[in-house]
C-alpha positions in Angstrom: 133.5 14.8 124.8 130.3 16.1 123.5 126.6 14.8 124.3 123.2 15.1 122.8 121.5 16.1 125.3 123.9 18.7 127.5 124.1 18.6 131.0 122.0 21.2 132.9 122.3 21.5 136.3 125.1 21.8 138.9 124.4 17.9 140.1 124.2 16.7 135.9 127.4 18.8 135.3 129.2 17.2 138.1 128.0 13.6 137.0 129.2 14.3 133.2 132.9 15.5 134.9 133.3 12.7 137.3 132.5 10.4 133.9 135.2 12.5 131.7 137.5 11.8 134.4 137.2 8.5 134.8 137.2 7.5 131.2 139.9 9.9 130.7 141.9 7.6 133.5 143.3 10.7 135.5 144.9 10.4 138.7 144.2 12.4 141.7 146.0 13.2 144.2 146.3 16.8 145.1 143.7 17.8 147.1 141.0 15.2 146.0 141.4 11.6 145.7 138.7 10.6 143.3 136.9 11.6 140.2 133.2 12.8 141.4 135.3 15.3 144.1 137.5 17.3 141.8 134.7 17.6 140.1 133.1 19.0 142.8 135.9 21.1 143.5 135.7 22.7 140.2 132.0 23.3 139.9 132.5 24.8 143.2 135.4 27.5 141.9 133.6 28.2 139.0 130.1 29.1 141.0 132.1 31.1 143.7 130.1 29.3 146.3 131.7 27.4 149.6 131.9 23.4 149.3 129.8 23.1 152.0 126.8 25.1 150.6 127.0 22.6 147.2 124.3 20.3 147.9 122.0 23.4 148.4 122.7 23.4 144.8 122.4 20.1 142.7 119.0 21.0 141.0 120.3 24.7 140.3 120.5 25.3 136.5 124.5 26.5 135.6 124.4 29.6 133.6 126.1 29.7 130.3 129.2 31.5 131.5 129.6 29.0 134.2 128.7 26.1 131.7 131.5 27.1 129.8 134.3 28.2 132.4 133.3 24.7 133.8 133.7 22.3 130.7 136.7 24.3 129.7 138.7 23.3 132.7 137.7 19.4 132.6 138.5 19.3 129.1 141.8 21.4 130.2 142.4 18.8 133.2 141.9 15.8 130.8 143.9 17.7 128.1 147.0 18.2 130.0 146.9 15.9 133.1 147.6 19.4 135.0 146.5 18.9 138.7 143.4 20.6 139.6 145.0 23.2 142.3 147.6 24.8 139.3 144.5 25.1 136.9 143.3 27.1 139.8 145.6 28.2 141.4 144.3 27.4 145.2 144.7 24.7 147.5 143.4 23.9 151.1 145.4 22.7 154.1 144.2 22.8 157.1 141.0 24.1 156.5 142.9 27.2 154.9 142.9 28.4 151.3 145.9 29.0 149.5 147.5 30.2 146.0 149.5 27.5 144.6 151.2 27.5 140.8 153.9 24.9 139.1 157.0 26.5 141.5 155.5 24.7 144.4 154.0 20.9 145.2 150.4 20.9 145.8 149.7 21.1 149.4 149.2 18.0 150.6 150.7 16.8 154.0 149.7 14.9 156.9 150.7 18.3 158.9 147.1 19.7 158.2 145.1 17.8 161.2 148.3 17.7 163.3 148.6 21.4 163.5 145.5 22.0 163.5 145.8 19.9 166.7 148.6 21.8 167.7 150.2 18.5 168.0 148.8 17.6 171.4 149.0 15.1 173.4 153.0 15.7 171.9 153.9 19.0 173.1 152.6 21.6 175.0 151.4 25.1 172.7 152.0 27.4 175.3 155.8 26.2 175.3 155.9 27.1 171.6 157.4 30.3 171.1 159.8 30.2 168.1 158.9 27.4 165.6 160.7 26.4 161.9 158.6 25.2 158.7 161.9 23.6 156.8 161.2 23.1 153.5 158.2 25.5 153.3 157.3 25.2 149.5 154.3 27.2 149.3 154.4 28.3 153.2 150.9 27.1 153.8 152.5 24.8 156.4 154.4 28.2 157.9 150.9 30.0 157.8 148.8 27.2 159.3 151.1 27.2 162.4 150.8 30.8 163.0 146.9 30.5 163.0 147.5 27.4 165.3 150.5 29.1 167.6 149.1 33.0 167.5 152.0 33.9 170.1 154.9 32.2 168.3 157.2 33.7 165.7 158.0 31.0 162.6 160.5 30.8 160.4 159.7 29.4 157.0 162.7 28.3 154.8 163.4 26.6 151.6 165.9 26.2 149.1 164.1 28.0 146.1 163.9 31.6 145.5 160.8 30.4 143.0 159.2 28.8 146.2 159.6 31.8 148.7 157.8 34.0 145.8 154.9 31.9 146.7 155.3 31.4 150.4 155.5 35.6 150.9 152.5 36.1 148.9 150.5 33.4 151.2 151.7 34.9 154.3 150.8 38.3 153.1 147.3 37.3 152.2 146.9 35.2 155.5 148.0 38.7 157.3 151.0 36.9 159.3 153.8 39.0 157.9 154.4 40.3 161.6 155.1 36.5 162.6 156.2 34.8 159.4 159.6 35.2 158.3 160.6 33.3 154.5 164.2 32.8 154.8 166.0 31.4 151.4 168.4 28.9 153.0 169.8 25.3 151.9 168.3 23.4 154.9 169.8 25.0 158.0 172.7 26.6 156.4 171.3 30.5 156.7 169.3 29.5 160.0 169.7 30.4 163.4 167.7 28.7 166.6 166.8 27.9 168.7 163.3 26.7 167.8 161.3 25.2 170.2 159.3 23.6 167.5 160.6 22.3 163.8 158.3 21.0 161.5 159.4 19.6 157.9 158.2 18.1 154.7 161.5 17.2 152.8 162.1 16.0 149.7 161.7 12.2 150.7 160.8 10.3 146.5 163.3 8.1 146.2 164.5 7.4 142.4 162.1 4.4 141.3 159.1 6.2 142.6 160.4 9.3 140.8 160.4 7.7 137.2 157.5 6.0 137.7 155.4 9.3 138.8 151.9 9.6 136.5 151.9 12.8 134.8 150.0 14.7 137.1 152.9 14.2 139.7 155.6 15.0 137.0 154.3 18.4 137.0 155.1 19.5 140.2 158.9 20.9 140.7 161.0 17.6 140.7 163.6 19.9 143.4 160.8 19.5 145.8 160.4 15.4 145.5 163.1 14.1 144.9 165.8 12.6 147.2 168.4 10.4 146.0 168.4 6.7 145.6 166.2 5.4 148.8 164.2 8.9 149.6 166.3 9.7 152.5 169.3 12.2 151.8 167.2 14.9 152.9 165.6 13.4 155.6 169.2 12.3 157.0 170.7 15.7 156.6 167.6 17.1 158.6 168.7 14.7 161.7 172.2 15.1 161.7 171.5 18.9 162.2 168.2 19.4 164.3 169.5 18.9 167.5 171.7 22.0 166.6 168.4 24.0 165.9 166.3 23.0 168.9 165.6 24.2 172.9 166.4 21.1 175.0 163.3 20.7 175.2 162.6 21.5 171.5 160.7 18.5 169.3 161.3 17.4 165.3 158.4 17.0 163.7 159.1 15.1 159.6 157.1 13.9 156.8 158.9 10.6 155.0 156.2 9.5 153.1 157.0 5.7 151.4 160.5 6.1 152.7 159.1 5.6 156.5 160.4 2.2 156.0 164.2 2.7 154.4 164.4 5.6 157.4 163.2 2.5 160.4 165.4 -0.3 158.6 168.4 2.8 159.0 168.0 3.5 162.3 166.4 0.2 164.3 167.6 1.6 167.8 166.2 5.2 167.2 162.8 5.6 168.9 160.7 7.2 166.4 157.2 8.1 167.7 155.3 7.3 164.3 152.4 9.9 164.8 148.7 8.3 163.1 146.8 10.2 161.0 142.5 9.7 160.4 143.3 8.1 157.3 145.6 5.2 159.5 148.7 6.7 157.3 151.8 6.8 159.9 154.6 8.9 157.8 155.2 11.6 160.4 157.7 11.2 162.9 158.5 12.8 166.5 161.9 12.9 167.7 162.5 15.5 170.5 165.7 17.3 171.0 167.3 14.5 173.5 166.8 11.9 171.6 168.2 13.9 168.4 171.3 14.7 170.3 171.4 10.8 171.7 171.8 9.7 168.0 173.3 12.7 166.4 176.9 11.0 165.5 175.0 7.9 164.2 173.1 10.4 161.7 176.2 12.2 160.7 178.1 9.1 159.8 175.2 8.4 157.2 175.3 11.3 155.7 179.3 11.0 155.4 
């Protein structure tokens, strides 16, 4: 990976990355979907500086310190096909900065622009008093709604104690502790409602997807990806039990990823409002609390 003639400043540094990365054939994914902007993002943790301001500093000369703190981490990304966010432990979702390490998946949900939202035209935020992130991983979802909902109290839950370690020390440094509860629960077996709001990213790989994950995916905690043989027994164990969990008036908000297909070809007659993201990507459901109830014995008997 040397050069004869080293790079020099921030916009020749970023070039020589983006063609490490590329020859190196990573894949992206967490936070960035292409070589020249993980690049970016690193240059841009190393100089301290806010990714906006970067172009302000192409033709800026990179010390020697940063030089160094910089190549180490490509060669360290190419090295050990580590995603970007655990060699620096951050992350962004919706337009907020968290910690992230290996205990957690790399924040990267369609929930960012639809909280940000506040899910409108869906729901109405005023009506949102009480709201549940199920599966909260590293809580950013959990933290994002209190900054989107500043009168609701939220609930964030997930299975592993590892997990919660994370999500308290994002709530603390987001200054929600008041607001954000992390609850160690198995779905919504140590839960009580009722929420006017539940939003969830399950587990939804199914098990080809899961052994054919590229390294940088086989990193993250398999506990959080993985859900049996056609992505769905999480997913179906959510719906058999939500209506349980909501206000009558209460909505179901899920992430299936790929398994948006298995989860229509299930249930033809349910009447899933498939919300669309900028990217076109339709992987997030709506089902409100009638409709939850409506179907509730047909969700139980799959789970049986």
């Amino acid at each position: 990976m040397s050069t004869a003639r080293p790079p020099q400043t921030v916009a020749q540094w970023i070039r020589w990355a983006t063609r490490e990365f590329s020859r190196a054939q990573l894949v992206f994914g967490h936070g960035t979907d292409n070589a020249a902007d993980e690049a970016a993002w690193i240059m841009v943790h190393v100089l301290q500086i806010d990714f906006v301001e970067l172009a302000n500093h192409y033709e800026r000369a990179v010390a020697s310190e940063h030089a160094a703190r910089f190549r180490g981490l490509i060669e360290q990304r190419i090295a050990t096909r580590k995603p970007t966010a655990y060699l620096l432990n951050e992350a962004w979702f919706a337009g907020l900065r968290f910690y992230v390490d290996e205990r957690v998946l790399v924040p990267r949900s369609l929930f960012g622009e639809f909280i940000a939202e506040q899910f409108q035209p869906w729901l109405d935020p005023g009506a949102v008093h009480r709201a549940l992130d199920l599966c909260t991983g590293s809580g950013c979802m959990a933290v994002a709604l209190a900054q989107a909902f500043p009168e609701a109290k939220i609930d964030a839950s997930d299975i592993s104690a590892e997990a919660l370690a994370v999500a308290r020390m994002n709530i603390e440094r987001h200054g929600v502790t008041t607001r954000v509860t992390a609850i160690a629960s198995d779905l919504f077996a140590k839960l009580s409602g009722p929420y006017d709001l539940i939003v969830s990213n399950p587990p939804y790989v199914d098990a080809a997807t899961m052994r054919a994950l590229a390294p940088e995916f086989q990193q993250e905690p398999a506990l959080a990806l993985a859900s049996g043989v056609h992505g769905l027994d999480h997913p179906l164990r959510i719906l058999a039990r939500a209506a349980d969990f909501l206000t009558p008036t209460g909505n179901l908000f899920m992430e299936v990823g790929n398994s948006c297909g298995a989860l229509q070809a299930r249930f033809p007659s349910v009447p899933f409002t498939w919300l669309t993201a900028r990217t076109g990507d339709e992987s997030v459901f709506l089902l409100p609390a009638a409709d939850l109830k409506t179907f509730q014995a047909e969700f139980r008997a799959a789970c049986a």
